[in-house]
VOMIDREN-219043 format. One record per residue: residue number from 1; x, y, z of N, C-alpha, C, O in turn. Coordinates in Angstrom, 2 decimals, decimal comma. Example, Ala and Ser with C-alpha at 12.3 -4.5 7.8 and 13.67 -1.06 7.14 Angstrom:
<segus>
<segu><num>1</num><n_X>13,19</n_X><n_Y>-5,69</n_Y><n_Z>7,80</n_Z><ca_X>12,30</ca_X><ca_Y>-4,50</ca_Y><ca_Z>7,80</ca_Z><c_X>13,20</c_X><c_Y>-3,30</c_Y><c_Z>7,80</c_Z><o_X>14,24</o_X><o_Y>-3,32</o_Y><o_Z>8,46</o_Z></segu>
<segu><num>2</num><n_X>12,85</n_X><n_Y>-2,25</n_Y><n_Z>7,08</n_Z><ca_X>13,67</ca_X><ca_Y>-1,06</ca_Y><ca_Z>7,14</ca_Z><c_X>12,90</c_X><c_Y>0,03</c_Y><c_Z>7,87</c_Z><o_X>13,41</o_X><o_Y>1,14</o_Y><o_Z>8,04</o_Z></segu>
</segus>
This chain:
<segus>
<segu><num>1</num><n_X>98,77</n_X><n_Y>105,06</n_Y><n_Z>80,96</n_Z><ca_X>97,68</ca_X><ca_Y>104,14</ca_Y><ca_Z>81,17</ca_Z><c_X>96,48</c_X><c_Y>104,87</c_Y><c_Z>81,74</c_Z><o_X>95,37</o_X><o_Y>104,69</o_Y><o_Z>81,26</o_Z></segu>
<segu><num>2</num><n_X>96,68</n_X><n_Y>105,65</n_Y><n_Z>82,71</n_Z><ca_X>95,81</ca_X><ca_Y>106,37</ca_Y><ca_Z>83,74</ca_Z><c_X>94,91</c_X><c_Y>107,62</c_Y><c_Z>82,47</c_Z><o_X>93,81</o_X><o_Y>108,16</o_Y><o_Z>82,53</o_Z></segu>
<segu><num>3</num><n_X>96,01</n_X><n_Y>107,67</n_Y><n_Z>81,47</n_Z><ca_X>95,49</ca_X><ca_Y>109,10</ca_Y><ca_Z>80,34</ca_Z><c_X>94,66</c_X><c_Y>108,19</c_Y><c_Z>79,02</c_Z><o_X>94,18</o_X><o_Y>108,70</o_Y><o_Z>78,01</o_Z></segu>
<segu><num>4</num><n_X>94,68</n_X><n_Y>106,90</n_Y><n_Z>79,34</n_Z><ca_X>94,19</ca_X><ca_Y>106,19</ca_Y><ca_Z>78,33</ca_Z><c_X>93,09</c_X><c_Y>105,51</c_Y><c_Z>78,27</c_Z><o_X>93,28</o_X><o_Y>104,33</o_Y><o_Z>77,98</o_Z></segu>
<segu><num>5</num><n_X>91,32</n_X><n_Y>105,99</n_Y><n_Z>78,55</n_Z><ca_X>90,54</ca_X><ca_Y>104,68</ca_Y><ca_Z>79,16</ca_Z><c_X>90,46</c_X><c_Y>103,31</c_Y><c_Z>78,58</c_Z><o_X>89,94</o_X><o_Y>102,37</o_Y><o_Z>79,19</o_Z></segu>
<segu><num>6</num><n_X>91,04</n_X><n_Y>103,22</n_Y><n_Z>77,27</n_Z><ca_X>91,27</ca_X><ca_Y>101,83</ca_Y><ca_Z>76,83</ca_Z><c_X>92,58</c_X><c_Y>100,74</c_Y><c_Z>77,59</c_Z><o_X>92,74</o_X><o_Y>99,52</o_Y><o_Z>77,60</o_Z></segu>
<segu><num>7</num><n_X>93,32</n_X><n_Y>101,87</n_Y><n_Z>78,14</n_Z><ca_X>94,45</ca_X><ca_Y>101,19</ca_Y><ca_Z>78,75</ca_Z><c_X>95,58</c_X><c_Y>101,46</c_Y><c_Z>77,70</c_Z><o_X>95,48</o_X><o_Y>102,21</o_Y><o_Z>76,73</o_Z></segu>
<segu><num>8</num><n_X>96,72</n_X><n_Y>100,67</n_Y><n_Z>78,07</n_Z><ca_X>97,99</ca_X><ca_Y>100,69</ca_Y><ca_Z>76,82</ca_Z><c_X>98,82</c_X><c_Y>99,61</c_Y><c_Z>77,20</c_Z><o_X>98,95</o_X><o_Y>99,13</o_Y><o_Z>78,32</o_Z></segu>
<segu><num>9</num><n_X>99,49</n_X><n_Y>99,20</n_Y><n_Z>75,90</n_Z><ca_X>100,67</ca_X><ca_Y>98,26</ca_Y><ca_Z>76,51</ca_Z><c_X>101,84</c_X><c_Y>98,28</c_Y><c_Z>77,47</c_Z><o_X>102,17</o_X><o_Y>99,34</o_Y><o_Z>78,01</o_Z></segu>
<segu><num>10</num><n_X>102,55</n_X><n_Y>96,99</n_Y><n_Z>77,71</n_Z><ca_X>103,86</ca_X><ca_Y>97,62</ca_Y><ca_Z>78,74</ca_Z><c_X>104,83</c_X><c_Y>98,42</c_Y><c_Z>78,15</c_Z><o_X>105,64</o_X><o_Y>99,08</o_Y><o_Z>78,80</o_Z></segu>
<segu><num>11</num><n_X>104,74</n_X><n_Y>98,34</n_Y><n_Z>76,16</n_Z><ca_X>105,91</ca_X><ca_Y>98,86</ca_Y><ca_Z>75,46</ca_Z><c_X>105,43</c_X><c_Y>99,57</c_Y><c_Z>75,71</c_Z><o_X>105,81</o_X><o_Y>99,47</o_Y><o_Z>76,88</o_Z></segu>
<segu><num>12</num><n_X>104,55</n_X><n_Y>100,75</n_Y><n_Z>75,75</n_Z><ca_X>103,99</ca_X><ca_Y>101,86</ca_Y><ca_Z>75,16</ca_Z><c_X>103,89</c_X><c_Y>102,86</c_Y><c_Z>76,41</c_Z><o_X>104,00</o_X><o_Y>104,08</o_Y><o_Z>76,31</o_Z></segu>
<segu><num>13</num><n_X>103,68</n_X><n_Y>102,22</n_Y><n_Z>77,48</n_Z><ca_X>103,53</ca_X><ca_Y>102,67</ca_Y><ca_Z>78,58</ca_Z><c_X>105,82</c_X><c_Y>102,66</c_Y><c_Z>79,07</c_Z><o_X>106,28</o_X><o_Y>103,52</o_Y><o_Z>79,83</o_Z></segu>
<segu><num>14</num><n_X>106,35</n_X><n_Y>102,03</n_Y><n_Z>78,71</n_Z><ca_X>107,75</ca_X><ca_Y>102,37</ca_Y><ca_Z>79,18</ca_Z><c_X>108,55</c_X><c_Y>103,02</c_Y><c_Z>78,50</c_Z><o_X>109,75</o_X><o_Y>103,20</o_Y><o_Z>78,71</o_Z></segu>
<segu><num>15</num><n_X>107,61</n_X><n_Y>103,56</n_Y><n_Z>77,32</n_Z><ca_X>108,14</ca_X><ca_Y>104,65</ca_Y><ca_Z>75,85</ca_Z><c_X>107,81</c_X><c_Y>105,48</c_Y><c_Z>76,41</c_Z><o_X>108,77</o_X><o_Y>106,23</o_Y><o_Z>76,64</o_Z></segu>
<segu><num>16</num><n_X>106,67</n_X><n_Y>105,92</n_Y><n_Z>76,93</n_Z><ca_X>105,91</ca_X><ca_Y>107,16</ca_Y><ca_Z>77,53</ca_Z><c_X>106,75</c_X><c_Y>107,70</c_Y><c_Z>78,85</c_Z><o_X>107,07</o_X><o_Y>108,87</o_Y><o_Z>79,08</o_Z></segu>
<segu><num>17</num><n_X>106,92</n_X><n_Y>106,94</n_Y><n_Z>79,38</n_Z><ca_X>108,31</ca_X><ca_Y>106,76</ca_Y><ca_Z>80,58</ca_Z><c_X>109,59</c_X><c_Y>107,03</c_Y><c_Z>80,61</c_Z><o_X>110,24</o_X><o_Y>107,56</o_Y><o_Z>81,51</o_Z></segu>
<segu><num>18</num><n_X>109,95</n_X><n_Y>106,59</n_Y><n_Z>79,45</n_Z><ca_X>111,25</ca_X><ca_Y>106,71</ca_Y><ca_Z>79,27</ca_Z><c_X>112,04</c_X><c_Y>105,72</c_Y><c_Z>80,51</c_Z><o_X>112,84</o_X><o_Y>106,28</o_Y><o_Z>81,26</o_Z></segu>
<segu><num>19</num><n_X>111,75</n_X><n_Y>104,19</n_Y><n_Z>80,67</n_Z><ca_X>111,90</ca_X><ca_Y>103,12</ca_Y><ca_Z>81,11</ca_Z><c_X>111,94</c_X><c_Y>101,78</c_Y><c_Z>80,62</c_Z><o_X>111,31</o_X><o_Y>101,20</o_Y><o_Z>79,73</o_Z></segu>
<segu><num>20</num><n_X>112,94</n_X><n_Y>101,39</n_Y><n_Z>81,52</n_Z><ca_X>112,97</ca_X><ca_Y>100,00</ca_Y><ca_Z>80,72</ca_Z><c_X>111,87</c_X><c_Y>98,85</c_Y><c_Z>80,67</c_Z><o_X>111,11</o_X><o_Y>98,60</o_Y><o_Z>81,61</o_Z></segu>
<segu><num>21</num><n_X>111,89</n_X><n_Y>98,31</n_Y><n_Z>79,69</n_Z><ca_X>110,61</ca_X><ca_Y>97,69</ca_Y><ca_Z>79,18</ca_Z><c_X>110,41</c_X><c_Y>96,77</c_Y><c_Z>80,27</c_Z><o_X>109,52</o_X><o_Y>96,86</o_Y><o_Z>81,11</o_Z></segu>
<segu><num>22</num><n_X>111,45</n_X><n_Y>95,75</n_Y><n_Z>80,18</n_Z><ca_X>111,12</ca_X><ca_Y>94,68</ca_Y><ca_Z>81,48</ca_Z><c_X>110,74</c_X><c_Y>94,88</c_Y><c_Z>83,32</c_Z><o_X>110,21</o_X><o_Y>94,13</o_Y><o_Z>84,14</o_Z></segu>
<segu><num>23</num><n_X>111,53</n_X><n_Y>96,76</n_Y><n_Z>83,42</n_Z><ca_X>111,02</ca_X><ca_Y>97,42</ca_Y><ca_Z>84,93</ca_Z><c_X>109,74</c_X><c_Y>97,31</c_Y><c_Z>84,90</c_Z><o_X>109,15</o_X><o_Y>96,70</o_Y><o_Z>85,78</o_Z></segu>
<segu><num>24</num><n_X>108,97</n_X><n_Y>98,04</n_Y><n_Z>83,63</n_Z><ca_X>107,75</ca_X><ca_Y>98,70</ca_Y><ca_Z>83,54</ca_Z><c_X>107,14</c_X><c_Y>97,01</c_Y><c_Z>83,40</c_Z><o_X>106,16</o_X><o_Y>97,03</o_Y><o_Z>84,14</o_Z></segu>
<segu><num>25</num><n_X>107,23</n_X><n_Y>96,00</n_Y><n_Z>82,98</n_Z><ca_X>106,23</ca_X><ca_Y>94,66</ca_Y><ca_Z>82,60</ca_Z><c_X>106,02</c_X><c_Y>94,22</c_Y><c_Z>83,86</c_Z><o_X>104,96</o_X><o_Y>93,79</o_Y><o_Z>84,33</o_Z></segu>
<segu><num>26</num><n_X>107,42</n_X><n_Y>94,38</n_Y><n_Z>84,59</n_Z><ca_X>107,51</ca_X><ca_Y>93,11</ca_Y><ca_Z>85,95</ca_Z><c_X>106,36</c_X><c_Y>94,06</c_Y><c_Z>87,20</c_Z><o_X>105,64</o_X><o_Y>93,52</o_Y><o_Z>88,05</o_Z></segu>
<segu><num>27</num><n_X>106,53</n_X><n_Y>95,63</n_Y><n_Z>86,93</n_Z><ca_X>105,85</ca_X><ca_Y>96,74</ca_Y><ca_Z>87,69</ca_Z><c_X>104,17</c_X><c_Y>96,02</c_Y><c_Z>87,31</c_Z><o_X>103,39</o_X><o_Y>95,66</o_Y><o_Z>88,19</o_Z></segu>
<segu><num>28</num><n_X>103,94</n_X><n_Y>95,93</n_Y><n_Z>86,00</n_Z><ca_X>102,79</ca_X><ca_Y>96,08</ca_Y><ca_Z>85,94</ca_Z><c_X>102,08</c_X><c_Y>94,42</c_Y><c_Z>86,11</c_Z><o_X>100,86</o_X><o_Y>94,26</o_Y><o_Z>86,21</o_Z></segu>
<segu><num>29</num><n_X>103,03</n_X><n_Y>93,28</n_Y><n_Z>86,14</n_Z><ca_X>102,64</ca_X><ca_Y>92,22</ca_Y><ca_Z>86,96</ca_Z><c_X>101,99</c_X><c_Y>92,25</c_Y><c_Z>88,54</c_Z><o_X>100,94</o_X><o_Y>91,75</o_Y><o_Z>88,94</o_Z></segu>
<segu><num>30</num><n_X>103,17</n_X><n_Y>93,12</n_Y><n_Z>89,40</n_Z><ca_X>102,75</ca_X><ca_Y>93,22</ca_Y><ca_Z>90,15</ca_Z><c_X>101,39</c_X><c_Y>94,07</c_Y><c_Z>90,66</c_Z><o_X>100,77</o_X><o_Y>93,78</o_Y><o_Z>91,69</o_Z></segu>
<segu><num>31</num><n_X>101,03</n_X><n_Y>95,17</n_Y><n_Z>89,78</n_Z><ca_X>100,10</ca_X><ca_Y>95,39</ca_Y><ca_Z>90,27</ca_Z><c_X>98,65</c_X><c_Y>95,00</c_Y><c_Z>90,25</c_Z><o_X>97,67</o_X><o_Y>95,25</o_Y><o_Z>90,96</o_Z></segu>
<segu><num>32</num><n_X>98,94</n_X><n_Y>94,14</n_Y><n_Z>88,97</n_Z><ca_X>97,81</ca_X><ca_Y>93,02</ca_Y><ca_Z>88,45</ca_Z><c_X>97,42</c_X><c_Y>92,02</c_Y><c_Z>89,49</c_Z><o_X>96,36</o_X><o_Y>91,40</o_Y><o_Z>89,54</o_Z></segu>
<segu><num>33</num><n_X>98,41</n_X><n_Y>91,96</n_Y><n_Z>90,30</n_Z><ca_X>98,33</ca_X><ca_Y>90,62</ca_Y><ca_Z>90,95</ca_Z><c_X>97,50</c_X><c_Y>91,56</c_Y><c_Z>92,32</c_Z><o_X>96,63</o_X><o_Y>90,90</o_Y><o_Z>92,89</o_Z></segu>
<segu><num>34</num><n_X>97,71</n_X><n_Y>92,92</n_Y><n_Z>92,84</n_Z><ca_X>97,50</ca_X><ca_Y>93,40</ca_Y><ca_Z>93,69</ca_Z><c_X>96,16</c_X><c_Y>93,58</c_Y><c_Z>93,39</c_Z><o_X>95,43</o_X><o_Y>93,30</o_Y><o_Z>94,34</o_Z></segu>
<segu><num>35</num><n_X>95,41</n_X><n_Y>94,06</n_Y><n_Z>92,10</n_Z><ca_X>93,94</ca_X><ca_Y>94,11</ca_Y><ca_Z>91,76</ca_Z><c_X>94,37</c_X><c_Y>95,83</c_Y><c_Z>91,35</c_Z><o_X>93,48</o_X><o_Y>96,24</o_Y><o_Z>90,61</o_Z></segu>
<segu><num>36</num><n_X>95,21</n_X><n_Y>96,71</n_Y><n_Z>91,55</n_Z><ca_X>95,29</ca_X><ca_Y>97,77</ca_Y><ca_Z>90,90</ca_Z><c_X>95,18</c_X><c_Y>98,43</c_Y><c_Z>89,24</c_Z><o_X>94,86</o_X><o_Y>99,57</o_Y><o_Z>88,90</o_Z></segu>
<segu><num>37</num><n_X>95,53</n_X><n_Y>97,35</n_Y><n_Z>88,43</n_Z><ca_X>95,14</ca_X><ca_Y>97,30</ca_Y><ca_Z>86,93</ca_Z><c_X>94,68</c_X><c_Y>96,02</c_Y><c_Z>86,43</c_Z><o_X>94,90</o_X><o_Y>95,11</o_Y><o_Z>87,23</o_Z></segu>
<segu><num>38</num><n_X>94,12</n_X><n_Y>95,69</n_Y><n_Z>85,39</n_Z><ca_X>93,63</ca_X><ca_Y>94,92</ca_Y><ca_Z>84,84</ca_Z><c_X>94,25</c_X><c_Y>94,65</c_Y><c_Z>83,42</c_Z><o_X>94,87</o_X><o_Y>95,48</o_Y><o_Z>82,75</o_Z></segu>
<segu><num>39</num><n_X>94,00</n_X><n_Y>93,50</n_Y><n_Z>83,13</n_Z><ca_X>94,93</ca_X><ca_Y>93,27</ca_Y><ca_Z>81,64</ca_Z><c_X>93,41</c_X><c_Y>92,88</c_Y><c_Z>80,81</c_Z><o_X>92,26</o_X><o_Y>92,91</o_Y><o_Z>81,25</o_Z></segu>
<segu><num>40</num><n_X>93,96</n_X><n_Y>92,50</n_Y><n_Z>79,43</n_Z><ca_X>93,54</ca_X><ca_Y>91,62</ca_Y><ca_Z>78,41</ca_Z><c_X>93,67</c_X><c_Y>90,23</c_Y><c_Z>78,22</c_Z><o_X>93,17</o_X><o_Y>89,63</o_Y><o_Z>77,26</o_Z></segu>
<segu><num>41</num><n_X>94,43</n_X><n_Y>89,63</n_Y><n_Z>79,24</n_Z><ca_X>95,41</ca_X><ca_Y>88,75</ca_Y><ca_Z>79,04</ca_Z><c_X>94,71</c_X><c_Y>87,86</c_Y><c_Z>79,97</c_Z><o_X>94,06</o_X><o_Y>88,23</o_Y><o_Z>80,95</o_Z></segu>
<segu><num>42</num><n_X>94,99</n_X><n_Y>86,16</n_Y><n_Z>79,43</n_Z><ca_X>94,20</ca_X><ca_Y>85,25</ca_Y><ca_Z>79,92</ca_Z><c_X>95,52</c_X><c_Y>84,65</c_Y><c_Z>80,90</c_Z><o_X>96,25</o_X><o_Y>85,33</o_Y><o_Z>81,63</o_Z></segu>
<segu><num>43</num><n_X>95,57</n_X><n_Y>83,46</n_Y><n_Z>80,71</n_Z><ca_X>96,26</ca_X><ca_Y>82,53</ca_Y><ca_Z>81,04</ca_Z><c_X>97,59</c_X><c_Y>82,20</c_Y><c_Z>80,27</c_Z><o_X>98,51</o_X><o_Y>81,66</o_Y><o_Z>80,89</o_Z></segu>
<segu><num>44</num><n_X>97,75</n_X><n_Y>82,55</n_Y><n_Z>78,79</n_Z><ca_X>98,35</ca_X><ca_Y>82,60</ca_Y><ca_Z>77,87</ca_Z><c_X>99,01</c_X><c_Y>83,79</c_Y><c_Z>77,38</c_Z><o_X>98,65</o_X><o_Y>84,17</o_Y><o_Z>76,26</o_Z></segu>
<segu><num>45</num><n_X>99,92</n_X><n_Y>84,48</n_Y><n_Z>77,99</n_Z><ca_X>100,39</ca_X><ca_Y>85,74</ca_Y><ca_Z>77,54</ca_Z><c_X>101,46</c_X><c_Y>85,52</c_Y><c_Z>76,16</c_Z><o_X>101,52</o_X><o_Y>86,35</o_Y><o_Z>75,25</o_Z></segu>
<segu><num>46</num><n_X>102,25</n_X><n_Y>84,32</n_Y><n_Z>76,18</n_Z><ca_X>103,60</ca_X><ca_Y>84,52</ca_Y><ca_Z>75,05</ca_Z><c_X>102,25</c_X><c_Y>85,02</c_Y><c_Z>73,58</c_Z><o_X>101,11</o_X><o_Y>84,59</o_Y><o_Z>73,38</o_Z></segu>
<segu><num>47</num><n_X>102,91</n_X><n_Y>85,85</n_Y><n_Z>73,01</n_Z><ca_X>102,66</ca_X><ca_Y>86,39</ca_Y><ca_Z>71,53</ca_Z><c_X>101,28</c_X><c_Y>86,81</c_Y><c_Z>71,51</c_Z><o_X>100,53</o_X><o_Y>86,57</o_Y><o_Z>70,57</o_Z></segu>
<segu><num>48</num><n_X>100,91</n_X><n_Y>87,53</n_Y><n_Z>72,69</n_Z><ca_X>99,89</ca_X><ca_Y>88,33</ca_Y><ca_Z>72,67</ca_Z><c_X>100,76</c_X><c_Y>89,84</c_Y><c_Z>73,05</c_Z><o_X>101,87</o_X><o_Y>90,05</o_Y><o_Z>73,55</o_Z></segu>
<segu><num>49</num><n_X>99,51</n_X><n_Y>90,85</n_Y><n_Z>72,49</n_Z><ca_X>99,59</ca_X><ca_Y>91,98</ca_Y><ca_Z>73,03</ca_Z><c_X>98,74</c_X><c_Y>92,62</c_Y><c_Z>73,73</c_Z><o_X>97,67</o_X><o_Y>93,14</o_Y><o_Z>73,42</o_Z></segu>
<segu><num>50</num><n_X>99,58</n_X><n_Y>92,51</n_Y><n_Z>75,23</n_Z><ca_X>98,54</ca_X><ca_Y>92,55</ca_Y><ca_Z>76,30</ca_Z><c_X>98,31</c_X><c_Y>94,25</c_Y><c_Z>76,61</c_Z><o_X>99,21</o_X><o_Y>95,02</o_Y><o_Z>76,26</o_Z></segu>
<segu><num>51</num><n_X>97,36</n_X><n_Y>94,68</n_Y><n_Z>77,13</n_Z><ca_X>96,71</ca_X><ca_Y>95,98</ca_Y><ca_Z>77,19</ca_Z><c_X>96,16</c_X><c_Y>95,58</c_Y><c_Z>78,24</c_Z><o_X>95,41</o_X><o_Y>94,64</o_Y><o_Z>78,51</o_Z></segu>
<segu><num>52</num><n_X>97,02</n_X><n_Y>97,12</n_Y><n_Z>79,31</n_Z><ca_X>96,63</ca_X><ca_Y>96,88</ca_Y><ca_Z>80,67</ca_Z><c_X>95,93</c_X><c_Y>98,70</c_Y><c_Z>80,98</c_Z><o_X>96,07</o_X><o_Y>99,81</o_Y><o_Z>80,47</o_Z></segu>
<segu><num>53</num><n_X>95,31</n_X><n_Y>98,20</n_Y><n_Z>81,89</n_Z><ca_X>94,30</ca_X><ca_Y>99,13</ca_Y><ca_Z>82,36</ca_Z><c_X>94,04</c_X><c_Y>99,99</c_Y><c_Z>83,88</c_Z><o_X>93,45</o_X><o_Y>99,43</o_Y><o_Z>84,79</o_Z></segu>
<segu><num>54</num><n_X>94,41</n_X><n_Y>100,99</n_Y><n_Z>83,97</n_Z><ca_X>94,12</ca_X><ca_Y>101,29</ca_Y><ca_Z>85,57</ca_Z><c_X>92,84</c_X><c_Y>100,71</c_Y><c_Z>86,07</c_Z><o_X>91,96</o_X><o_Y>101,15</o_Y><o_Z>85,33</o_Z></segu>
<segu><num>55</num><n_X>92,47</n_X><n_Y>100,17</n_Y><n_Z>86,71</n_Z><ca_X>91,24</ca_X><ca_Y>100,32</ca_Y><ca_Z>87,59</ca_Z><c_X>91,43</c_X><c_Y>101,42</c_Y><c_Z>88,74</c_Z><o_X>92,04</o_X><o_Y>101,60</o_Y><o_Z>89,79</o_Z></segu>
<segu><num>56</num><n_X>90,67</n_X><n_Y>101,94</n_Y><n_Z>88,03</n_Z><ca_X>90,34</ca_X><ca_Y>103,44</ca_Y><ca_Z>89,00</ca_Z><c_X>89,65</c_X><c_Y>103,50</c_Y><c_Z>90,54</c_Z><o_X>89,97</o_X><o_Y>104,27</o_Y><o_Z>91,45</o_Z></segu>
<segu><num>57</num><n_X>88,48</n_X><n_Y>102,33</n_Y><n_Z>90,56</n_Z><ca_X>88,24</ca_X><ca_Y>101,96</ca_Y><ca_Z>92,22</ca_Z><c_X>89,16</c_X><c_Y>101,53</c_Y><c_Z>92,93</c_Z><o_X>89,37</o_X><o_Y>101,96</o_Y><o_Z>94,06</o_Z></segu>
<segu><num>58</num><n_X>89,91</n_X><n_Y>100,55</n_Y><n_Z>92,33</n_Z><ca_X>90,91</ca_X><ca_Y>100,49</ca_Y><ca_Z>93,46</ca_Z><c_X>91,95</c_X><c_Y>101,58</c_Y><c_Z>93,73</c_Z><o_X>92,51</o_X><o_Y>101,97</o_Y><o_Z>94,75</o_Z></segu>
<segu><num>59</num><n_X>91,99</n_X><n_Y>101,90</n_Y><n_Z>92,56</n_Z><ca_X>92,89</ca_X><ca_Y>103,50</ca_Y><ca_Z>93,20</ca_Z><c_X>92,39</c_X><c_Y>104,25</c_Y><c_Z>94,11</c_Z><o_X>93,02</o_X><o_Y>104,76</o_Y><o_Z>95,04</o_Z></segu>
<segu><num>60</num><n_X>90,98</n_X><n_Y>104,36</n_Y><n_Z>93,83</n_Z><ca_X>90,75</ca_X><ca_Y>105,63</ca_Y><ca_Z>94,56</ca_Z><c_X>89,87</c_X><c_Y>104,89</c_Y><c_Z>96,44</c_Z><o_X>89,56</o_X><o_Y>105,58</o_Y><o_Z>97,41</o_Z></segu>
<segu><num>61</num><n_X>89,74</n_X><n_Y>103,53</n_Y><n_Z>96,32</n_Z><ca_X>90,34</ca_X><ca_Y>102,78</ca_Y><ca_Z>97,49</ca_Z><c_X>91,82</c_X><c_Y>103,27</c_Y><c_Z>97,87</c_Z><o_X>91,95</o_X><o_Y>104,11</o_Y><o_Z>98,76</o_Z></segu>
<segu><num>62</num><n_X>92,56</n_X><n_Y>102,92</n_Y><n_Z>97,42</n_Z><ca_X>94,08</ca_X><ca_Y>102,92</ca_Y><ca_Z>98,30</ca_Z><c_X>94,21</c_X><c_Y>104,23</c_Y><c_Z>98,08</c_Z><o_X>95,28</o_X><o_Y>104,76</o_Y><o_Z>98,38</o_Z></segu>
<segu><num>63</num><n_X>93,35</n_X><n_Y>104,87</n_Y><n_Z>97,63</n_Z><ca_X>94,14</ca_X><ca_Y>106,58</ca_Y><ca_Z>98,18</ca_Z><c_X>93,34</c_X><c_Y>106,64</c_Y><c_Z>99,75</c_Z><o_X>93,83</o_X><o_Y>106,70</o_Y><o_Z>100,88</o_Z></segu>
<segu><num>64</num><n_X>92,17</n_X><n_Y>106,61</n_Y><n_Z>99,38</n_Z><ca_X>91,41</ca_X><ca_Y>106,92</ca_Y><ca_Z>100,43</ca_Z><c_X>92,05</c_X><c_Y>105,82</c_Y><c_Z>101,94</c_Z><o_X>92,01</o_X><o_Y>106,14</o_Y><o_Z>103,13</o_Z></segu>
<segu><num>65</num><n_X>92,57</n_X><n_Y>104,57</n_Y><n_Z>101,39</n_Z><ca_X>93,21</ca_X><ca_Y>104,37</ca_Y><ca_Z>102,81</ca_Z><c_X>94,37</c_X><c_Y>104,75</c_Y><c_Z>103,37</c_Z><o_X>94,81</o_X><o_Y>104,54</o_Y><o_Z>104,50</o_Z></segu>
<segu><num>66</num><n_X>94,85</n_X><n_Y>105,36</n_Y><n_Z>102,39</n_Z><ca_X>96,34</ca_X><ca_Y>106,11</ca_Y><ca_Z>102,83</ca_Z><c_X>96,07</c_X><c_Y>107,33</c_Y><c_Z>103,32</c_Z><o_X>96,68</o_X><o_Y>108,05</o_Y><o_Z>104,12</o_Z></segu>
<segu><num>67</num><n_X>95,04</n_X><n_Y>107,46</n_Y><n_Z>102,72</n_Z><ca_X>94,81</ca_X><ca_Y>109,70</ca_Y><ca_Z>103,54</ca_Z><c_X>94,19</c_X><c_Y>108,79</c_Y><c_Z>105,09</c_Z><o_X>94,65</o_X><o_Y>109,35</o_Y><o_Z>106,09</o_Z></segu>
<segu><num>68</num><n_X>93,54</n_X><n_Y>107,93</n_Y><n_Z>105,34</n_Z><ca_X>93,28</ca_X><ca_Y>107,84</ca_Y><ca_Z>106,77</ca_Z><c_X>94,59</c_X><c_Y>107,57</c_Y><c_Z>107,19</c_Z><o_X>95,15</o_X><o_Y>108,62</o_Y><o_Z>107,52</o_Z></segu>
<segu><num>69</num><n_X>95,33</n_X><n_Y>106,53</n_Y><n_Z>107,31</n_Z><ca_X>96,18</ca_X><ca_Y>106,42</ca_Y><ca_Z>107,64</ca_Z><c_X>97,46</c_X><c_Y>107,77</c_Y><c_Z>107,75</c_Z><o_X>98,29</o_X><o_Y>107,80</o_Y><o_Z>108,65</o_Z></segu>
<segu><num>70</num><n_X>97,41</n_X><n_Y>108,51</n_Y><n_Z>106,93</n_Z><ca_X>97,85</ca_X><ca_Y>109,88</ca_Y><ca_Z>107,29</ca_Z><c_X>97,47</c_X><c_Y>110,62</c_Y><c_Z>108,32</c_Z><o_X>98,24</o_X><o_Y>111,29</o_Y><o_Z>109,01</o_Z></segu>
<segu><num>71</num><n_X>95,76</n_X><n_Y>110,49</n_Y><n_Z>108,53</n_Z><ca_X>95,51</ca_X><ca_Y>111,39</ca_Y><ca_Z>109,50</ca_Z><c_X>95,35</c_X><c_Y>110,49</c_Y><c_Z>110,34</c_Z><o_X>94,53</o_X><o_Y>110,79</o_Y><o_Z>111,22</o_Z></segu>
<segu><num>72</num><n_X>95,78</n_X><n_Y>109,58</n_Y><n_Z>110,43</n_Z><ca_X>95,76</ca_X><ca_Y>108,44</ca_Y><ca_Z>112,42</ca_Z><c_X>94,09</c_X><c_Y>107,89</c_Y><c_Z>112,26</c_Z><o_X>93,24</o_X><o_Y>107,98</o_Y><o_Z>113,15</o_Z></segu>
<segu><num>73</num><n_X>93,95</n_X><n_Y>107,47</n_Y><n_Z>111,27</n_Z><ca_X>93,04</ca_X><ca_Y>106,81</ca_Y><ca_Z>111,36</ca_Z><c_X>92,31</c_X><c_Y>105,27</c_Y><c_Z>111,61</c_Z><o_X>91,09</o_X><o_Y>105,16</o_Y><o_Z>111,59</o_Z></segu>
</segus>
């Protein structure tokens, strides 16, 4: 996902993995819900193909609050 700026699916992304499909979907729920990736996907997911996306600010938010928090910040 992170090597893809269009994003990729959950199949495609748990092929790339070598993981199970439903670890990698329920993983990438949760981080949707956290604001860490972004989907395609409305309200209506059955028989779509959803394409999810890093968001890169918030990554590079939660890095940057974990290196403070490393150094006692």
């Amino acid at each position: 996902m992170a090597q893809n700026a269009e994003g990729a699916t959950s199949g495609q992304i748990a092929r790339d993995l070598g993981a199970n499909y439903q670890t990698v979907f329920r993983h990438l729920q949760d981080l949707e819900l956290l604001g860490m990736v972004a989907s395609n996907a409305g309200e209506q997911r059955q028989g779509q193909r959803v394409v999810y996306r890093l968001d890169r600010e918030a990554k590079d938010r939660a890095l940057a609050d974990y290196d403070a928090y490393l150094e006692g910040k």
